[in-house]
C-alpha positions in Angstrom: 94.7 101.4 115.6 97.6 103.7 114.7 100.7 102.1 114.6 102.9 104.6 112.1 106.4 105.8 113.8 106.8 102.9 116.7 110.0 101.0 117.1 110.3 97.4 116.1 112.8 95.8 119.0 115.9 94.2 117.4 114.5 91.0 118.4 111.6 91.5 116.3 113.3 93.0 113.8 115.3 89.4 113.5 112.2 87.3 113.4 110.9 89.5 111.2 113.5 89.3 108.8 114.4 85.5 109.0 113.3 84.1 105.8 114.9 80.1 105.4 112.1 79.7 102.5 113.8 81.5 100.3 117.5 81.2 98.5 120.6 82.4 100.1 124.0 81.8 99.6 124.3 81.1 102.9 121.5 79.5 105.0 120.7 81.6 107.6 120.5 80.8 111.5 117.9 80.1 113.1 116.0 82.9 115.3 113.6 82.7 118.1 110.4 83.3 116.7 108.7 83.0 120.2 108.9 87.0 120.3 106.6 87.4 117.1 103.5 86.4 118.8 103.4 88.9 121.6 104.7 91.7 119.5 100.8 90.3 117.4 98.9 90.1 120.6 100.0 93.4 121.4 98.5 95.0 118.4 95.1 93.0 118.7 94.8 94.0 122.1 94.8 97.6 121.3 91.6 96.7 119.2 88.5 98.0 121.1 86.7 95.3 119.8 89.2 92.5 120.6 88.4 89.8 122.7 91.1 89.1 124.6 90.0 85.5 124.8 91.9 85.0 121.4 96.0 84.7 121.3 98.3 84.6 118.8 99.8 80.8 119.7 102.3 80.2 117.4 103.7 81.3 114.1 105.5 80.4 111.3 108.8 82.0 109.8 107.8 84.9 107.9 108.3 85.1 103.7 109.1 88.7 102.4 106.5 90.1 100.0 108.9 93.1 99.7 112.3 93.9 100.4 114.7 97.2 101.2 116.9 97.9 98.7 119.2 100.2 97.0 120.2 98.2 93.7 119.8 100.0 91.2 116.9 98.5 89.4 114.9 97.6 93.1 115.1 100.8 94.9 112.5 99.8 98.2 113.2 102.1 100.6 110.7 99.1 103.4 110.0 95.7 104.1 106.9 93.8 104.0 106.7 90.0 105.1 104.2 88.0 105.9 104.0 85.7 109.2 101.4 82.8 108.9 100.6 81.3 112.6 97.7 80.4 114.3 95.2 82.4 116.8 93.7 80.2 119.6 91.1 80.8 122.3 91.0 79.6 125.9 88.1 77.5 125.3 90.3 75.6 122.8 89.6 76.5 119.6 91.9 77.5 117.0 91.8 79.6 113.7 94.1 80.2 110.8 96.1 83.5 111.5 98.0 85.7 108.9 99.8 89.1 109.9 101.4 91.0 107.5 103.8 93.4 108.8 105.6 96.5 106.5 108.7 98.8 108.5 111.1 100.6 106.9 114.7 99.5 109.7 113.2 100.2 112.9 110.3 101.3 112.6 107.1 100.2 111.6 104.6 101.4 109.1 102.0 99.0 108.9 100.0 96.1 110.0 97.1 94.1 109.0 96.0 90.8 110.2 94.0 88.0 108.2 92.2 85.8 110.7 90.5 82.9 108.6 88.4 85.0 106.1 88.7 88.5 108.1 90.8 91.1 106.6 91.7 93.3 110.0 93.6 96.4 108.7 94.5 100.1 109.6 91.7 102.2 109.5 92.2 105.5 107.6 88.8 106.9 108.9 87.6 108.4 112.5 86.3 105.9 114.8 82.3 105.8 113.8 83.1 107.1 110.5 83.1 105.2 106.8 86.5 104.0 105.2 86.9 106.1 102.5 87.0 103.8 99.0 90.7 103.5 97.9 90.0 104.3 94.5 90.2 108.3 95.6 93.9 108.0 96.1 94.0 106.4 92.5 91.9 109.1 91.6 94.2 112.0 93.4 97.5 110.8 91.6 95.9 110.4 87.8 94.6 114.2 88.2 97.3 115.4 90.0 100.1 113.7 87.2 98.1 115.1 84.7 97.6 118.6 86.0 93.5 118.1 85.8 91.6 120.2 88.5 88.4 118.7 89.7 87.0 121.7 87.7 88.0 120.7 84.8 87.6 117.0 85.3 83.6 118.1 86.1 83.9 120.0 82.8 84.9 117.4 80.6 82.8 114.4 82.6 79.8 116.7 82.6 79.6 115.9 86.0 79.0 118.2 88.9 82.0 119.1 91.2 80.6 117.7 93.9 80.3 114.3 92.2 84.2 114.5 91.2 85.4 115.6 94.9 82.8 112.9 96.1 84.9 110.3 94.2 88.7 112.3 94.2 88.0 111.8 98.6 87.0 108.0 98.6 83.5 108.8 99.7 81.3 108.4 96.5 81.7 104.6 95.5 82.9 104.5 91.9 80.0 103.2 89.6 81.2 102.1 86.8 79.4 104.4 84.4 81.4 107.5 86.3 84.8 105.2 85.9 84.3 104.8 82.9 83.9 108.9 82.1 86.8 109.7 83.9 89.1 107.1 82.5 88.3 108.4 79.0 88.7 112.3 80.3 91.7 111.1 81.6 93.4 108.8 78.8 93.0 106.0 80.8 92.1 102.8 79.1 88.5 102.0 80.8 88.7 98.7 81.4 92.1 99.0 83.3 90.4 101.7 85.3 87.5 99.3 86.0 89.5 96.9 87.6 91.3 99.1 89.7 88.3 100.7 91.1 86.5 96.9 91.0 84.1 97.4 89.4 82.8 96.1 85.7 83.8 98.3 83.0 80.6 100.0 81.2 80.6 98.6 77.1 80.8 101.8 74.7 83.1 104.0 76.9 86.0 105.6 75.2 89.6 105.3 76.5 91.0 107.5 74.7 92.7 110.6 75.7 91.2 113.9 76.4 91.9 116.2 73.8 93.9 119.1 74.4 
């Protein structure tokens, strides 16, 4: 599912943006929200997997988790909200639906849907291939703001390169006894790194930083 770059209808856009949970200084009007669950259904459908059996039914007005902004001190340059609703089937049954939705005016950047305890997100890999682990991309900005090549991350790990490009690209699971290596040839506190990466930080490891 790729749905980067496609345009949100102003329709949408409303329900998207009509939040009467939270304070205005004036209370905004009411929107149709019957529009929000075939813009969902859409996106299901284009699920291989999907059974089309199972339908977005209703929805809820959505609460912002993020909002666009230019002040000053909460430059956001998208939106994020989240639409709670519920996904039904023909046969009758019903289960708890959540679909979280980030655009940036028109157009829309993301989506993932919760459905009961199923995460349903973009995938970032080819079809058939594994997800690489999101601590990479953690892993890609610490070196990168730091200047540290994976040379001389290997160096100072005494890890092979392959290990460190294993982990830098999201397909070598972080163990904790690695995290904790590269958080102390890193200056990163090791326990803070743990939890990013989720997993338990290793006793003993250093945090401090790297000499230079």
């Amino acid at each position: 599912m790729n749905v980067a770059g496609r345009t949100l209808t102003p329709a949408v856009q409303k329900a998207l943006t009509y939040w009467p949970g939270i304070t205005h200084t004036q209370r905004p009007k009411p929107v149709d929200l019957a529009v929000l669950p075939p813009f969902f259904n859409d996106l299901l459908a284009e699920l291989p997997w999907w059974n089309s059996n199972w339908q977005v039914t209703q929805v809820e007005a959505a609460y912002p988790r993020e909002v666009a902004s230019n002040h000053d001190r909460q430059k956001n340059a998208f939106t994020e909200v989240s639409v709670p609703g519920t996904l039904g089937s023909r046969a009758g049954q019903t289960l708890p639906f959540l679909g979280r939705v980030r655009f940036e005016g028109s157009r829309l950047l993301r989506f993932q849907a919760k459905i009961a305890d199923t995460i349903i997100g973009p995938a970032l890999a080819k079809a058939g291939a594994p997800e690489p682990h999101p601590f990479g991309a953690v892993l890609c900005k610490l070196m990168d703001n730091r200047g540290v090549s994976v040379k001389e991350l290997a160096l100072r790990t005494a890890r092979a390169m392959s290990t460190i490009n294993a982990a830098r690209t999201g397909w070598h699971n972080p163990h904790p006894v690695l995290v904790g290596e590269i958080a102390g040839a890193l200056g990163v506190p090791a326990a803070d790194l743990a939890a990013i990466a989720g997993v338990d930080a290793p006793p003993g490891v250093p945090g401090d930083e790297w000499p230079t």
